[in-house]
N, C-alpha and C positions, 0 to 999 in steps of 0.2 A: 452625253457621255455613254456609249457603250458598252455592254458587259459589266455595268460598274459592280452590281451583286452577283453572287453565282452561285447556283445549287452543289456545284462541283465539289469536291474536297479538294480544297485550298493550302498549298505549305509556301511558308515565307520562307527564303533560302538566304542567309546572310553569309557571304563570303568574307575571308581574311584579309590584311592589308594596313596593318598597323595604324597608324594615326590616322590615315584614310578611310577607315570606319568611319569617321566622325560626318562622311559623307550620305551612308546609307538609314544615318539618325536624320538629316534633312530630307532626304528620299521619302523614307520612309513615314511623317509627317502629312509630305503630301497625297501619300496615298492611303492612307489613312482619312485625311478630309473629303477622301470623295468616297467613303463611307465602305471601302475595299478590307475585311479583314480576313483573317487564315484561319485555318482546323489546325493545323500544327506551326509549330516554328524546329528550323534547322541553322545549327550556326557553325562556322570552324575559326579557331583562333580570335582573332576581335571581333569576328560576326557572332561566336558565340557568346559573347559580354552586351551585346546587342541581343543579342536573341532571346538572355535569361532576361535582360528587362523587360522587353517586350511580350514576354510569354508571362510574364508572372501580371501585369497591368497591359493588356492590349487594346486601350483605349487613349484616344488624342490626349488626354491629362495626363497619361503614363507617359507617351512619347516626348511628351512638351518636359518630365523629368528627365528621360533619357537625354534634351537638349541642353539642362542646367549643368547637369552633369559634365556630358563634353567641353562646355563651355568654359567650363571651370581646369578643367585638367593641363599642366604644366608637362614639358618634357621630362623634368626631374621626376616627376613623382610616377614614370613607368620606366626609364632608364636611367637611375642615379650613377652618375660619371665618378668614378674613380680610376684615374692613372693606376692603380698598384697592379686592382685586379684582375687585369687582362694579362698583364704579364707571370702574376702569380699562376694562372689558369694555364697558360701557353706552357711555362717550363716546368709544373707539375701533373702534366694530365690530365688536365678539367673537364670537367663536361661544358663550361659555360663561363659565359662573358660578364654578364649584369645579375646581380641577385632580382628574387623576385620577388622580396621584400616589400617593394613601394607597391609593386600589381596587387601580390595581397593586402595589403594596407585599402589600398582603393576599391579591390573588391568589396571588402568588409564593412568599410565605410556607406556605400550605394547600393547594396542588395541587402533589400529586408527580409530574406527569407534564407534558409540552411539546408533543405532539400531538394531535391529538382521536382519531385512530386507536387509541391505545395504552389507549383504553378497555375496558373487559368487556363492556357492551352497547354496541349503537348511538348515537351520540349525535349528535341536531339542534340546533343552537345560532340559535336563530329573530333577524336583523337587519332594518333595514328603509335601503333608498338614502333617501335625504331627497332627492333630486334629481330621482328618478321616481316614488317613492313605491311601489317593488316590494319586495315581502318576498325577503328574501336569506336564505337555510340555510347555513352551513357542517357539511359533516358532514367533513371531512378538511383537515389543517394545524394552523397553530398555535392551541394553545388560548389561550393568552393575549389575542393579539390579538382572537381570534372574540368573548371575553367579555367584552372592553372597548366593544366595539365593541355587541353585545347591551345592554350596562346601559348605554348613554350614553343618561341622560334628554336629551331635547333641552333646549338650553339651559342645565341645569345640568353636564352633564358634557360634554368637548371629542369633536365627533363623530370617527372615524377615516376617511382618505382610503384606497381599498384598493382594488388593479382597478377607476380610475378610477369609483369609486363613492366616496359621501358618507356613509357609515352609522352609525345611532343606534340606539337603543333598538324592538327588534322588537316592542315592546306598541304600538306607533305604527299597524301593521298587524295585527298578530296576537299579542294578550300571552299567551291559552290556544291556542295553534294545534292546535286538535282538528281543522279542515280540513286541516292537514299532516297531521298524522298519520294522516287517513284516507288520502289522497293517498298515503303510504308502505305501505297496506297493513295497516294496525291495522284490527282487528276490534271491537278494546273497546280503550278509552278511558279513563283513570282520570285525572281532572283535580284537581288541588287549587290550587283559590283562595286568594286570601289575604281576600277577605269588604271591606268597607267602614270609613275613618274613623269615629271617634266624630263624631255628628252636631252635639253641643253643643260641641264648642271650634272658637273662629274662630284660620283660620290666622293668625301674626303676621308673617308677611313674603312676599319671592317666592319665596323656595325652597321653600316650604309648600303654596304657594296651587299655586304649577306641579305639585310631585307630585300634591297633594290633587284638583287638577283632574284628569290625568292617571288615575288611579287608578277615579272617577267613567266616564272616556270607556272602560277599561279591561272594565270591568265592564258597562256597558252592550254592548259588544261581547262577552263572555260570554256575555248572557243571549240573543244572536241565534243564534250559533253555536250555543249547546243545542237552542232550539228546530228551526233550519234542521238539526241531525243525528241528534237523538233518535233518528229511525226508522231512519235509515241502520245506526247503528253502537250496540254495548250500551254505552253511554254511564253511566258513574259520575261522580259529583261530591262528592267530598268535603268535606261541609262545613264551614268555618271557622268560630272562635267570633264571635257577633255583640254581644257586648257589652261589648266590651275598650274602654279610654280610652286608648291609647297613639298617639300621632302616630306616621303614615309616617313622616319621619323622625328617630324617636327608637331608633337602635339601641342605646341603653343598657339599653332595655327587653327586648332578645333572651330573656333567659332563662323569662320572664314568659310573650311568647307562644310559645317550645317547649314551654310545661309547659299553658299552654290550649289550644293544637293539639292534644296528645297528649290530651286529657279528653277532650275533644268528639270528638274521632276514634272513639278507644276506646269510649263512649258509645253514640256511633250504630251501630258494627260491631255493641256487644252485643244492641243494639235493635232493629234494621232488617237489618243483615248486608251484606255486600258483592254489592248486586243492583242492577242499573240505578233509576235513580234523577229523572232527567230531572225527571218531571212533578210531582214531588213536592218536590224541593230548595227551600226559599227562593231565587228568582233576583233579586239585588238589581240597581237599575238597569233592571229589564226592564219598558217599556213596554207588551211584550203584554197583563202580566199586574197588571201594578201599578194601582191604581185613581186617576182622575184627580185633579190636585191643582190645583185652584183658589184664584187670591188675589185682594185687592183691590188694586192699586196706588193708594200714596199715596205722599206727602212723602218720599223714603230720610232717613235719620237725619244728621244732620251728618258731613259727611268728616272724619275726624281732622285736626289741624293739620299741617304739616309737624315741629314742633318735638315735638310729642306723638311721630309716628311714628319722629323720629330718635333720643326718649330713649327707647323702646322697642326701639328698634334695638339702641342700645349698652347696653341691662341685657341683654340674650340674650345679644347681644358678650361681654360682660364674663362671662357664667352660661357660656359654652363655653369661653372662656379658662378660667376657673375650672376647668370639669372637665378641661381639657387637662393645666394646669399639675398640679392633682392627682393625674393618673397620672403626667406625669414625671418627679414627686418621689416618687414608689411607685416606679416602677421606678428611680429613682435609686438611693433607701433601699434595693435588693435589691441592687444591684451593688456599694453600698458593700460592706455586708453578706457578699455572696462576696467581694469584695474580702482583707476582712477578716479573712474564714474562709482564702485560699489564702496569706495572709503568716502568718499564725498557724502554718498546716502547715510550709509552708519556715522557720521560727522554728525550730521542733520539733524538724525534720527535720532543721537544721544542726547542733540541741543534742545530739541526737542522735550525729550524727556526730562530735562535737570528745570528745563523752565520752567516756573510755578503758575 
């Protein structure tokens, strides 16, 4: 394997991509086993929830947490479905779609630490003002906030007000910020993407349509940034599997793509090795390079009815409640369970006692 150590200053770049994260935790894994680590980490939106793990334990037992973790994580508990609230949001002026309730819940749960300093490497938590459109870094304070503040998809998640700034999701500016990172003084660059939706499923609502778009604009700013740094910096891009059917956001599917992250990773290391890579990556969304796509315009297809779109609506409704309700009769069923098991012991434990 070539290149596998380097004297260089090294930043791990973890780009955004909702449930698709869960790819650059198997990525990342593999590159890690071949003994490849960073001076700094850079994250935006989910890469930076990736990134604070990883910056704070940046050893293969760290990342093998950052795997339980994913693996564990349910659709609900990053987008909890409520019929009311999209409507309440729509005809009152909302900022947003989905509380970030459960995201903080989950943060709080999986990160053992409450400042961003108390990391092991450096850590950049990429934001963006929605009011000047500047890219905001936190690299010191509190992490919670910085990462709430990171993942707020505009529109789907409530932006944070903070030093009179309005901030959201820094893939809005910069989802792979390999220009920061050069800007900090990285020499090499090691980026891993989370790759492209499947092409053939139409989104079914707006929380789809906004990531799925999002992700598109995402990507296409990737493939500028490669070209516009190639020559600058030894530029690595790790590439993501291209053939997965999983929805951005379907995090039920987590474990799925940790385990195709890590192939494809693994794969390429054994085939190619960890050597800059620029000119040769598939760069999806890159107009330089992609050949032009002509149509005809005709007739569009009839708009769905309103009544088609709202019964479609409420069988998803009804498919997340489902799995909502599902686990908290699992974890119900576990707590009876101990329950069950700590009266048993005190049972015991008193028969015990009375015995002579």
């Amino acid at each position: 394997m070539s290149q596998r150590l380097s004297s260089k200053k090294t930043a791990f770049v973890f780009s955004g991509g909702a449930s698709l994260g869960a790819i650059e935790v198997g990525a990342l894994k593999a590159v890690i086993e071949e003994g490849i680590q960073a001076d700094m980490v850079l994250g935006t939106s989910v890469g930076s929830l990736n990134g604070a793990l990883y910056a704070y334990n940046p050893t293969l037992e760290g990342v093998e947490v950052m795997e339980r973790i994913w693996r564990q994580i349910k659709t609900s508990k990053v987008f909890p479905i409520s019929p009311i609230k999209p409507v309440l949001n729509f005809t009152t002026a909302g900022h947003y779609l989905v509380s970030s309730k459960n995201l903080r819940n989950l943060i709080i749960q999986n990160l053992p630490y409450t400042r961003i300093e108390e990391t092991t490497l450096p850590l950049y938590i990429i934001c963006t003002d929605i009011k000047s459109g500047q890219e905001i870094i936190f690299n010191k304070g509190l992490v919670l906030e910085a990462l709430l503040a990171s993942a707020g998809i505009p529109a789907v998640f409530p932006p944070l007000s903070m030093h009179e700034r309005f901030l959201v999701d820094g893939g809005v500016v910069n989802n792979a910020p390999i220009s920061t990172a050069v800007r900090l003084g990285a020499k090499r660059v090691v980026v891993f993407p989370i790759g492209l939706p499947p092409a053939n499923q139409e989104p079914k609502n707006y929380l789809q349509i906004l990531i799925r778009s999002l992700i598109y604009l995402l990507n296409r700013q990737l493939a500028s940034d490669i070209q516009l740094y190639k020559d600058t910096v030894e530029l690595i891009i790790v590439p993501p599997p291209t053939t997965l059917e999983i929805k951005p956001h379907d995090f039920s599917a987590s474990s799925t793509l940790v385990d195709e992250g890590y192939k494809v990773t693994k794969a390429w290391l054994q085939k190619e090795g960890f050597t800059p890579n620029a000119d040769t990556c598939p760069q999806p969304c890159d107009v330089f390079c992609q050949p032009i796509h002509f149509l005809e315009a005709i007739e569009p297809d009839p708009e769905k009815s309103t009544l088609v779109r709202v019964k479609e609506n409420i069988k998803l409704t009804a498919e997340s409640l489902k799995d909502a309700l599902a686990e908290k009769a699992e974890k119900l069923s576990v707590d009876v369970a101990d329950t069950a098991e700590k009266i048993k012991e005190k049972v015991f434990k008193k028969r015990s006692e009375d015995t002579p």
